[in-house]
N, C-alpha and C positions, 0 to 999 in steps of 0.2 A: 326703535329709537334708543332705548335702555340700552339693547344689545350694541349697539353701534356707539353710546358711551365709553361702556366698559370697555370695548375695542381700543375705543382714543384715548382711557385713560391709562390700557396698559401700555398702549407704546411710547405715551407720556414718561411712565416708570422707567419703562424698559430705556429710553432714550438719556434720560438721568442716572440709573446706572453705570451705562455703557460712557457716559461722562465721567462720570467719578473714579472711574475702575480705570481711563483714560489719565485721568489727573494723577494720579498715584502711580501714574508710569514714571522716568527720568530722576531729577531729583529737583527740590525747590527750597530752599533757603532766605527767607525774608531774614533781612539783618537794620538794627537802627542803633547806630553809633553817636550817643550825644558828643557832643566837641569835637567833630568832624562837618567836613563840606567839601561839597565841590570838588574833589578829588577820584585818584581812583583805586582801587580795593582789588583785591587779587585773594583766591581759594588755593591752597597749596597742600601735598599731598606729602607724607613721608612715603619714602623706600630705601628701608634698612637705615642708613644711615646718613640719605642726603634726601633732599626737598628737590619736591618739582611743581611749579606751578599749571594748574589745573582750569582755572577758570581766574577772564578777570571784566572788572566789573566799573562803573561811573557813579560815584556816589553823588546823590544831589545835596539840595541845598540845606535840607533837613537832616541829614547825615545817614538816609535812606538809600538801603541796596539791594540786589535779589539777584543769586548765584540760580541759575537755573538750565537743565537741560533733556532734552529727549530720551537720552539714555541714564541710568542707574550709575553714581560713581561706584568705584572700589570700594569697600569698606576697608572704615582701617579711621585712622587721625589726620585729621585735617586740620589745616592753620587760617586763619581768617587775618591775611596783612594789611596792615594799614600804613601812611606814612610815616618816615622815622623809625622805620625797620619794626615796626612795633606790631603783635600780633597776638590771637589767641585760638587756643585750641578747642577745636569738637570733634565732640564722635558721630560718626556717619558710618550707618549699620544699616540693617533693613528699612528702617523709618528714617526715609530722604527727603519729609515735607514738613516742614517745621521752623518757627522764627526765633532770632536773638534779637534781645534787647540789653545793653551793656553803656559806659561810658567810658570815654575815651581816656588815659593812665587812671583807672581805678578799673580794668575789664573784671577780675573775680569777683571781688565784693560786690558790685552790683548787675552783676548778671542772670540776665532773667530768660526763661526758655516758654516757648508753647509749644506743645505738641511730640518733645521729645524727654523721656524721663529717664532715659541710658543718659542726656546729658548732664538733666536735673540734678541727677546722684553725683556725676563728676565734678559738677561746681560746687556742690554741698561736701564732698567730698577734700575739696582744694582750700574752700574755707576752714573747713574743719583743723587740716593741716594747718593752714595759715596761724590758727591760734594758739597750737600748740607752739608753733616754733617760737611767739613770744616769750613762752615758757624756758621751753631747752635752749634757745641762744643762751641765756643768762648762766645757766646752769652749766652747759657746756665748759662755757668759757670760763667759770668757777674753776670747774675741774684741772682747766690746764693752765690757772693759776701756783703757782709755787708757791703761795703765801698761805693756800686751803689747808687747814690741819686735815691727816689722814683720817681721824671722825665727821667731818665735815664731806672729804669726798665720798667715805663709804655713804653717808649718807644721800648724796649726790647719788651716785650710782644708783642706788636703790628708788629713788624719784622719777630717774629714767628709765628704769628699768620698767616702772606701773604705767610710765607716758607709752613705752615701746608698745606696753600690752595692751592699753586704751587703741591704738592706733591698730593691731593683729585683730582688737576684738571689730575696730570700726568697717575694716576690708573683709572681712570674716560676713560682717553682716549686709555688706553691698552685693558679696557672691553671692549670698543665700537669696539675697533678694532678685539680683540681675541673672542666674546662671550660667545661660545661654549667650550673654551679653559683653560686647567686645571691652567696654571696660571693666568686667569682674576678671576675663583672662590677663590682663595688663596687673591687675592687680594682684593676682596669684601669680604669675609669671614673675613678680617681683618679689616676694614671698621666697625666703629660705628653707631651704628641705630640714625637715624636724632634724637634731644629733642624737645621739644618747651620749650619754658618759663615757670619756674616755679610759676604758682599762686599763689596767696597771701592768707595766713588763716585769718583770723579774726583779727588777734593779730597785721598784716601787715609784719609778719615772712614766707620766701618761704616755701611752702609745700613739703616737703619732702619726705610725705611719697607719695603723689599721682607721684611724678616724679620717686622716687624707683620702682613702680608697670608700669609705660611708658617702664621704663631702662630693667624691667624683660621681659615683655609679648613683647619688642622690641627686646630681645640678638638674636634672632634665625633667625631674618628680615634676615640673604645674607646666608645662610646656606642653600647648596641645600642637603636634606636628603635624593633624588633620587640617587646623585652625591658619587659611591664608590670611587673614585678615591681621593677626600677627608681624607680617611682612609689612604692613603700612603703619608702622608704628616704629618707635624706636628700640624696644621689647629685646624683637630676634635678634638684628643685628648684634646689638649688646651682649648680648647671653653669648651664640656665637664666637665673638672678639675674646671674651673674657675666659671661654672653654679655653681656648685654642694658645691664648698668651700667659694665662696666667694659672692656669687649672692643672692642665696636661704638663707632665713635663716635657723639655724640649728635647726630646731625641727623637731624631725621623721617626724609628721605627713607632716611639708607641705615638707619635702624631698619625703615623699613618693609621695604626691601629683605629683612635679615635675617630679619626676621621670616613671609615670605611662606618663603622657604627652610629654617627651621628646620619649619613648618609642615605644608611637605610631604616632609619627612624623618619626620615623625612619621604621616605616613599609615599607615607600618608597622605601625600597632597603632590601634584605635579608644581603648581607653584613655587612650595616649599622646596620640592626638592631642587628644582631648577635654581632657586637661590641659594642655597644650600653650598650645591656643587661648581655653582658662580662664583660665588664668594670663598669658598676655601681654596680650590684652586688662585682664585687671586691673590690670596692673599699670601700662601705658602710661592709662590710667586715674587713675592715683592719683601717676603721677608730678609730680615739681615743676619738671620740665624743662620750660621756656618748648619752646611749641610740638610736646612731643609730643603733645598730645590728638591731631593730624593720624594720628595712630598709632593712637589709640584709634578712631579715625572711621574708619577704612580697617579693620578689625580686624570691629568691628561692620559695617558694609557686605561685606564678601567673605564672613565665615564664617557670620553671624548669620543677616541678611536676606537672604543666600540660602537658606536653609534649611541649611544645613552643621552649623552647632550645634542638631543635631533633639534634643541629649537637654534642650534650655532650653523650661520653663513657658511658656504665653502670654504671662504677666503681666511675667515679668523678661523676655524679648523686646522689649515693649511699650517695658519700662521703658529697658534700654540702645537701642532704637531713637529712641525721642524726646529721650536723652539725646545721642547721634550728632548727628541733625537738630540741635539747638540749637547744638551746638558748633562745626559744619560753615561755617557763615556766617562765623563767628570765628574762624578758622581762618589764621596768619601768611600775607600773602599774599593774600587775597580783602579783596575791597572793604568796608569798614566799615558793617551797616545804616544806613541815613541817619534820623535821627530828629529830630521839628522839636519844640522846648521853648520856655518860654517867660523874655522876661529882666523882671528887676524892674518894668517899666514894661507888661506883660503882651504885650509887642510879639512874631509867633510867629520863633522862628529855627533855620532849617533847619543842620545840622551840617557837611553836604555844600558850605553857601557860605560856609563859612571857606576867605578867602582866606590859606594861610599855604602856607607848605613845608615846617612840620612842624608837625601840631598834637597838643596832647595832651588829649588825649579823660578826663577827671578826674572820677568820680560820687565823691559823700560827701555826709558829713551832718554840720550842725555841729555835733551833741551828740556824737558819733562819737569815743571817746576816740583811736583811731589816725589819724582824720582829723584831730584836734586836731594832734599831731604831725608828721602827712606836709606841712597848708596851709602854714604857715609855711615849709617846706623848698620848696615850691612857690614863694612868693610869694618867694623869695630866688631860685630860679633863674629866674621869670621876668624878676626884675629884671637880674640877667645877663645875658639873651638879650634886651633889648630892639633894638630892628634888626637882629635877624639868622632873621627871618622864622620866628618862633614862636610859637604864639598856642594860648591853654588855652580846651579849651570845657567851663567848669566845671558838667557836671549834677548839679545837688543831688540829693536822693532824700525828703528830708523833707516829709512833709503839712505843717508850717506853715510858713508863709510869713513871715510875721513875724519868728519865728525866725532863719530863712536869712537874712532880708534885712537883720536888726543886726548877723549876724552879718559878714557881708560888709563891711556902714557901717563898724564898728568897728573890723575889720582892716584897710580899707583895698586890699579887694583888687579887682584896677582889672584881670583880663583878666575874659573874657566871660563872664556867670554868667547861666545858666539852670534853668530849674523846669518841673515840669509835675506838678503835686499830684495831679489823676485820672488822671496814666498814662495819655493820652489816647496818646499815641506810642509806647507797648508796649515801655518802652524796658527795662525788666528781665528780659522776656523776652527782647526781642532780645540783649541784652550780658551776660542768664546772671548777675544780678547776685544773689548770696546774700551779699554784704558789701561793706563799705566798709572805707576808700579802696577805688577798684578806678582802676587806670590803662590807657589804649592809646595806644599812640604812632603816630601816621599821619602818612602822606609827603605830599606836594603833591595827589596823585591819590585823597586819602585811601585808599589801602591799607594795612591793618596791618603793623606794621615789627614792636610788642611788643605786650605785652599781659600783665596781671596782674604790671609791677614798680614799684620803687620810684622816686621822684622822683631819686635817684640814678644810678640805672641808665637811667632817660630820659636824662637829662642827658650820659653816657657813650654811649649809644648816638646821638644828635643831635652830638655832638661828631665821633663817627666819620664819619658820613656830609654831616657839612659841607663 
């Protein structure tokens, strides 16, 4: 009989257990929002640098809610929305069961947690800031008063400078505390890499450029590129954005350069690196810096069409690969396609036997409201550059010819004007043309100098190289 207790009360145990170990599966989120009701509440996720909605919820009457599900979220920062666009953040890490308790426009100050102490520290955290900035708003704004005697700012600076360190010492001790913990990496990721003193050149002027190359080959010092969870936060993206615009200088080459080495610091994690190489490519893409598509073409060539980016469709493969190919030709630096057009008199002329030392390569259309604008800034600077070995090979784009060719009569415009109405000479493919004006600027060897600026910017850059 004894024996056959102890039976029933181990499977009692055992059965309790295997519940709790059950419960601790998915994630659960008990949340209670004083001055709310009746409404309903949505969980929202970062990635990178946009929000996705996650989970969403009925709040009752009591202002009671509970985000919950079978499976484990991402880790990373989540947003807790309420109506009026209004909303507050948590951290969701290993420990996915856990309540808030908070009220509605006053959520930091009195926000209360159970069961989660990565968050505890984050709102203690938030407070903590919050008081200071009582402090340095005032001071701040001192400072960039004009009426502060310079004893007054020095000493201002020096007040923020003790508050800056109060706050180094405060994150300093949240790391020590959380290590492992996705809000001590958000915290050191925002964290500047130590400098030392800038050396003296010759001249006894700091050297600039040797603390520029510390500040670079230092940006990436707290960044763990093991660490996906980074990716659900607003962190990478940032860091990322600011390497890339503001860091690196803007010449293809050393963007590519960077780019290959942030790349493969991000091998650390498949996540990471898939974003990584998601996002640079996009963005070297869509930037409007003359000449870095050279970035985007190197970017799709190593990762893409090697097969590297296996988690990309056929289709969008397809699509950034023949976007590459087109661009490639066009590329600052490479030879011009040579395309043969026709001039008023239907006589054929090759682009390639412009005799000049600079020529400017000019497609538009005369009904073209911005080409209306850029010709005339054209025909003024070609009248300026007459003898000094510059010569416009102006391809229209418009099926009538009629058109073009009064319109030309009429202005009076006297460098070389050609047409080719059935794009027998593939000349929109070849030069990528989805608008007008579109400019290139090419050297004696026709090789592209620019491409895609303005008659001003020709004109600046022709003057340089004269």
């Amino acid at each position: 009989m004894i024996l056959r207790k102890m039976i029933y009360a181990s499977l009692i145990i055992t059965g309790l257990l295997i519940s709790c170990a059950a419960a601790d599966k998915g994630y659960q989120i008990d949340v209670k929002v004083e001055g709310v009701q009746d409404t309903v509440s949505y969980l929202a996720y970062h990635y990178g640098n946009r929000q996705y909605i996650e989970d969403t919820v009925q709040v009752d009457q009591d202002g009671r809610f509970r985000f919950e599900g079978e499976e484990s979220l991402d880790r990373g920062m989540y947003m807790v929305v309420l109506p009026g666009q209004k909303y507050f953040e948590i951290i969701v890490d290993d420990n996915q069961h856990f309540s808030i308790q908070t009220e509605m426009d006053n959520f930091v100050p009195s926000m209360e947690f159970e069961n989660s102490p990565d968050n505890e520290a984050f709102y203690e955290y938030m407070r903590f800031i919050g008081e200071l900035n009582q402090t340095t708003g005032p001071l701040r704004a001192k400072l960039q008063d004009e009426q502060t005697s310079p004893e007054r700012s020095e000493q201002i600076r020096e007040e923020l400078n003790r508050i800056d360190q109060q706050v180094k010492q405060e994150q300093n001790r949240l790391i020590d505390n959380f290590p492992d913990g996705l809000f001590s990496k958000i915290l050191l990721a925002q964290q500047e890499p130590p400098m030392p003193e800038a050396p003296l050149k010759e001249d006894g002027t700091p050297d600039r450029d040797y603390m520029y190359q510390v500040y670079k080959s230092n940006f990436w010092q707290n960044i763990d590129f093991s660490d996906d969870r980074l990716l659900r936060t607003p962190i990478f993206h940032s860091k990322l954005n600011q390497y890339f615009t503001r860091v690196v200088m803007q010449i293809p080459d050393s963007i590519i350069a960077e780019a290959d080495r942030i790349v493969d610091k991000a091998r650390a994690n498949k996540e990471v690196f898939k974003y990584t190489v998601f996002q640079l490519t996009n963005t070297f893409e869509r930037s409007q810096v003359m000449g870095m598509d050279a970035a985007f073409v190197h970017m799709v060539e190593n990762y893409y069409m090697t097969g590297e980016a296996d988690w990309v469709e056929e289709e969008q493969l397809n699509n950034l690969t023949e976007r590459a190919m087109t661009l490639k030709p066009l590329l600052i630096g490479q030879t011009a396609p040579n395309i043969t057009m026709y001039t008023p008199d239907r006589e054929p002329l090759n682009l390639h036997d412009v005799d000049a030392k600079f020529t400017i390569l000019y497609f538009w259309d005369s009904e073209c409201g911005h080409c209306k604008r850029q010709t005339p800034k054209l025909k003024e600077l070609y009248e300026r550059m007459q003898g000094k070995g510059v010569e416009i090979y102006g391809a229209n784009t418009e099926a009538d010819r009629d058109k073009w060719i009064s319109y030309i009569e009429n202005n009076e415009l006297e460098w070389i004007q050609v047409n080719d109405t059935a794009n027998r000479s593939d000349f929109r493919n070849k030069y990528d043309i989805w608008g007008t004006p579109l400019i290139y600027l090419l050297d004696e060897d026709k090789t592209i100098i620019a491409k895609r600026i303005t008659v001003e910017q020709a004109e600046e850059i022709i003057n340089t190289r004269m």
